[in-house]
VMD Tcl script that draws the C-alpha trace (Angstrom):
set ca {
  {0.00 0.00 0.00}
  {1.58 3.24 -0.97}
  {2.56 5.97 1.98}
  {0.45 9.44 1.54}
  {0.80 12.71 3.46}
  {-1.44 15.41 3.63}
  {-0.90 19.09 2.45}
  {-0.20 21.10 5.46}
  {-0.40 25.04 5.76}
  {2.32 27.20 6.44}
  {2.30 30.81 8.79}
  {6.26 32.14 8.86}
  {7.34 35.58 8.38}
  {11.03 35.56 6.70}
  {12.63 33.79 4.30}
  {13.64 31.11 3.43}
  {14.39 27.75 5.13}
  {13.02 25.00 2.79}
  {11.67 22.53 4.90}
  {10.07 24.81 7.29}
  {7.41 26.99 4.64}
  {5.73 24.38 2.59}
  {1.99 24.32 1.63}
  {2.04 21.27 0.30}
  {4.62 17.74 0.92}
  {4.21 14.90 -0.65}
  {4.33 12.50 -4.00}
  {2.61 11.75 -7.40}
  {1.01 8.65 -5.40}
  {-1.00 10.75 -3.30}
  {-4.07 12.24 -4.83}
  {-5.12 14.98 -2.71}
  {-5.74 18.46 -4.59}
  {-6.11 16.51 -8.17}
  {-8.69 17.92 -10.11}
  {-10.44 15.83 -12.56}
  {-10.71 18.82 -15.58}
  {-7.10 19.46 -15.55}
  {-3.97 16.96 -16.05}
  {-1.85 18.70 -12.98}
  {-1.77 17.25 -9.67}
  {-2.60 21.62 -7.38}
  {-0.97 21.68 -4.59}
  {-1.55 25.04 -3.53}
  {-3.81 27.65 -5.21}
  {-5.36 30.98 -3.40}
  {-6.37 34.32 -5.65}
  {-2.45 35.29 -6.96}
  {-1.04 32.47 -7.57}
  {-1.24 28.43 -8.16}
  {1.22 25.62 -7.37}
  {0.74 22.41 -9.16}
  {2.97 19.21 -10.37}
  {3.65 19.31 -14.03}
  {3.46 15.64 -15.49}
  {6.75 14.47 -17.39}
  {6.25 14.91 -20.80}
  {3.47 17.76 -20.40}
  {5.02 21.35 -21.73}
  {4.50 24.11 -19.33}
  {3.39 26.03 -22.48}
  {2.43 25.48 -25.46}
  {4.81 24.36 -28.28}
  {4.83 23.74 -31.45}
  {4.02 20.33 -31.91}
  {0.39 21.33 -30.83}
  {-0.49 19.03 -28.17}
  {-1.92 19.34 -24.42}
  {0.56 21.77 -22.22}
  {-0.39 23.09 -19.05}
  {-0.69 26.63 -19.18}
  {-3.28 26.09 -21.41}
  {-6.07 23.60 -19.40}
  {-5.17 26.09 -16.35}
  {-6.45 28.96 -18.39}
  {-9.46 27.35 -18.96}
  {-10.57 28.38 -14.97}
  {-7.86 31.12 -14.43}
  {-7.97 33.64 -18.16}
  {-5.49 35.49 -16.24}
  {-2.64 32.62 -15.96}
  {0.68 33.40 -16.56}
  {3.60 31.59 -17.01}
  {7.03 33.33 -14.92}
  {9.39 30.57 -15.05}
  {10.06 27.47 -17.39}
  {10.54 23.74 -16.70}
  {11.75 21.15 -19.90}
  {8.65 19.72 -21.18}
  {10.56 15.88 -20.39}
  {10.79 17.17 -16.69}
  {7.84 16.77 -14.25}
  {7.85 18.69 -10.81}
  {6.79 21.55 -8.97}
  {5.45 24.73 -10.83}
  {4.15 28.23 -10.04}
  {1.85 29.55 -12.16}
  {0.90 33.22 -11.72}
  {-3.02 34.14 -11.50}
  {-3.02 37.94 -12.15}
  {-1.31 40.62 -13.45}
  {0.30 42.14 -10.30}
  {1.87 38.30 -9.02}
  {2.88 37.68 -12.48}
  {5.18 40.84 -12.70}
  {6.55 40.44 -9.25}
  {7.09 36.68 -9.80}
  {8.94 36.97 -13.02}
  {10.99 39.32 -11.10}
  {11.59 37.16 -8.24}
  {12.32 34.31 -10.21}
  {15.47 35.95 -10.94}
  {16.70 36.17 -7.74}
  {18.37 32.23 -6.44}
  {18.71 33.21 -2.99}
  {15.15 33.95 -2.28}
  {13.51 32.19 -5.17}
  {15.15 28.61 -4.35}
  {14.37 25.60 -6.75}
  {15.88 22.16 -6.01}
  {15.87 19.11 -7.71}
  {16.67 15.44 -8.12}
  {18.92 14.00 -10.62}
  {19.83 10.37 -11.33}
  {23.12 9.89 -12.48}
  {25.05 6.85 -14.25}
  {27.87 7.31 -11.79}
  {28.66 9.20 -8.98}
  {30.28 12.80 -9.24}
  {34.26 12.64 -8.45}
  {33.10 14.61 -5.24}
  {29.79 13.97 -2.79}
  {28.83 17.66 -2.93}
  {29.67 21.24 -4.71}
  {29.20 24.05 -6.45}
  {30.06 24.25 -10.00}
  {29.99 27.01 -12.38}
  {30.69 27.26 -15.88}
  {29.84 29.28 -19.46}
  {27.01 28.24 -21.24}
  {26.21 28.75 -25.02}
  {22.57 27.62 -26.31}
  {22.38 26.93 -29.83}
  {18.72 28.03 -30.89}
  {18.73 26.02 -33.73}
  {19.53 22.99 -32.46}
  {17.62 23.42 -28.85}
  {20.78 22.57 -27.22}
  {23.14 24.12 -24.69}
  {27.32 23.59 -24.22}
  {29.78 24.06 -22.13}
  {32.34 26.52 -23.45}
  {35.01 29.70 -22.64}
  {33.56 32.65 -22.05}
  {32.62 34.27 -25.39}
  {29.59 36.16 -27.24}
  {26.78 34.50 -26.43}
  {27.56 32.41 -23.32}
  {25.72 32.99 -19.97}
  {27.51 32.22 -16.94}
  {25.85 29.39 -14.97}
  {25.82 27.52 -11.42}
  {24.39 25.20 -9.42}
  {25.17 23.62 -5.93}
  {24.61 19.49 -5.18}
  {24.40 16.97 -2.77}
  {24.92 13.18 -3.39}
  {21.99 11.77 -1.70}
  {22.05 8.46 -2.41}
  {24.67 5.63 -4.60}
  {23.52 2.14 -5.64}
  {25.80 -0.67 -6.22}
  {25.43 -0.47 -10.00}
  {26.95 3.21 -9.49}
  {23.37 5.37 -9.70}
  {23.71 7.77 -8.06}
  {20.69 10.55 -6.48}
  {21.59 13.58 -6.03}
  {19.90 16.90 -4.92}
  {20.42 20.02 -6.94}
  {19.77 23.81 -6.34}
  {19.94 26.49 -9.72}
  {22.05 29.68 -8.77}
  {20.89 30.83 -12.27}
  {18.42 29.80 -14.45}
  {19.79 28.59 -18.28}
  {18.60 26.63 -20.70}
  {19.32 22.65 -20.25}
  {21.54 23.90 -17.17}
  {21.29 21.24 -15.00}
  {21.27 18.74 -17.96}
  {24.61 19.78 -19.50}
  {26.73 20.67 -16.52}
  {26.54 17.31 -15.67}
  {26.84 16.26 -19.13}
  {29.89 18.09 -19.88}
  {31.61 15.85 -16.74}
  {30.56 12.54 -18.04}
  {27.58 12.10 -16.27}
  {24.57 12.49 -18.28}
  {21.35 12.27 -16.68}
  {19.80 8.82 -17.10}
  {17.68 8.21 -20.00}
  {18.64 12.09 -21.71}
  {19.83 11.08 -24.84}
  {19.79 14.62 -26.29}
  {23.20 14.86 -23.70}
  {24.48 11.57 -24.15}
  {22.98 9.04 -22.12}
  {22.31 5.48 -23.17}
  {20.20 4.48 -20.78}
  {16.50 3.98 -21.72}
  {13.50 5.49 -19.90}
  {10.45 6.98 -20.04}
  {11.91 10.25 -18.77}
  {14.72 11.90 -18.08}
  {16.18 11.45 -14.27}
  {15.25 14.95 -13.26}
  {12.34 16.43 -11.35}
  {11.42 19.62 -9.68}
  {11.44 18.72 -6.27}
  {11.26 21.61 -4.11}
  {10.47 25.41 -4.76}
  {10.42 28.00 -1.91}
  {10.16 31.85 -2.40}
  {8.33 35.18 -0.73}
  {4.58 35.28 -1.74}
  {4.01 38.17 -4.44}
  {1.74 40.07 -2.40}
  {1.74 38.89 1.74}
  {5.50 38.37 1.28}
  {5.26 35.42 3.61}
  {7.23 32.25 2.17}
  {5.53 29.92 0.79}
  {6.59 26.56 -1.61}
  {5.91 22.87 -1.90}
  {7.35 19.63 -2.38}
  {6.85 16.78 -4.24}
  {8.71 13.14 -5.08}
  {8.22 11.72 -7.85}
  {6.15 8.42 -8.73}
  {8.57 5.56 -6.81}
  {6.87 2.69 -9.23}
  {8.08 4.50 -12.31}
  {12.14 4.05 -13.78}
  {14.36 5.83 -12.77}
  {12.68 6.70 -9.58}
  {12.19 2.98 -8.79}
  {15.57 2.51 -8.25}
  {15.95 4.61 -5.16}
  {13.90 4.35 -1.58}
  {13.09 7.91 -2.13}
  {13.31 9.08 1.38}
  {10.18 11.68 2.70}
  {12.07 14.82 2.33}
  {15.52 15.90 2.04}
  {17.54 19.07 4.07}
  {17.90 21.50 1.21}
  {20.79 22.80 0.03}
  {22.11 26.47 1.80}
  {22.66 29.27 -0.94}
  {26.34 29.96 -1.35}
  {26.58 33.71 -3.11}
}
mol new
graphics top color blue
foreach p $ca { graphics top sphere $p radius 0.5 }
foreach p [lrange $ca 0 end-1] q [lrange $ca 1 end] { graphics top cylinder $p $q radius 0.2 }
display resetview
């Protein structure tokens, strides 16, 4: 029989310890706050903004190919929906979805900021990193064209990126879990940084892996930031589906301490 726990409310007044300010905690097994007219699991909603679980394999938008996304059934109930940050349509997680005008335009500006807008999220790796935890920054160029980001020397076009892990947990077959917190935001970040070290996350073949899946091995786990208009924090976290590869490999534990901001 699968484990479930209930959403629970939050009432702090400053920023931002993870584990202390979520609405909602819990995984994909447990139903409460699915709706049946709309494919995301809502974790949180009130009049400014909405926090739901984007499937894997659902874009946050829509895209050309013209099929379901998720911006579009929440518009259906909220005409005022806006999208302030993105998440790679093979990636399922925790969202924020913006309900009006005013939270959209301070969202999209707090989104910007990594020390008070924290995201974290689990990766599944072929192998363990040479070290158990760390920081890493390096120059990233996205080719438009080809939808894909690289590793390079700072030049015209690159964007400087980081990121901070944790190893969490490493299997006998060498995958590994780890825990991972965006310092900036860039296209395919997380994806290629570990990429361009020889550890592609399991089952991305667009970055080299040769391991098959569903999915990639990444998921928004955790997001925590300052309501748009109370300024109280507020986030939510989520696990993925433990009966579904890669997930299955791992005993995902109930939550995780999340990772401290280094400036």
């Amino acid at each position: 029989m699968k484990r479930k726990k209930l959403p629970r409310t939050i009432s702090a007044e400053k920023p931002i310890d993870t584990s202390r300010h979520l609405c909602y905690n819990g995984s994909t097994d447990q139903k409460c706050g699915k709706e049946s007219d709309t494919m995301a699991q809502i974790l949180y909603r009130d009049p400014h903004l909405l926090l739901c679980c984007k499937p894997a394999g659902t874009p946050a938008q829509p895209d050309p190919t013209g099929g379901p996304d998720l911006l579009t059934e929440i518009t259906v109930q909220h005409p005022h929906a806006h999208l302030v940050h993105r998440l790679d349509t093979p990636t399922g997680g925790v969202m924020v979805y913006a309900l009006t005008h005013q939270a959209a335009a301070s969202l999209s500006a707090l989104v910007q900021d990594h020390e008070h807008f924290a995201k974290e999220y689990l990766a599944v790796l072929p192998s363990p990193p040479s070290e158990s935890e760390g920081v890493w920054t390096d120059y990233l160029y996205h080719d438009r064209r080809a939808n894909k980001a690289y590793v390079t020397e700072p030049r015209r076009g690159s964007k400087q990126a980081r990121l901070a892990f944790r190893t969490v947990s490493v299997l006998a077959d060498g995958h590994t879990l780890v825990l991972v917190r965006l310092y900036t935001g860039r296209t395919h970040q997380i994806r290629v940084q570990f990429a361009s070290r020889g550890l592609p996350l399991v089952g991305d073949g667009k970055y080299g892996s040769r391991e098959k899946c569903p999915f990639i091995g990444l998921w928004s786990y955790r997001m925590c930031f300052p309501h748009p208009v109370t300024g109280k924090p507020i986030g939510a976290e989520i696990r993925p589906d433990r009966d579904r590869l890669p997930w299955s490999y791992f005993d995902l534990p109930e939550t995780l301490p999340p990772l401290p901001y280094h400036p």
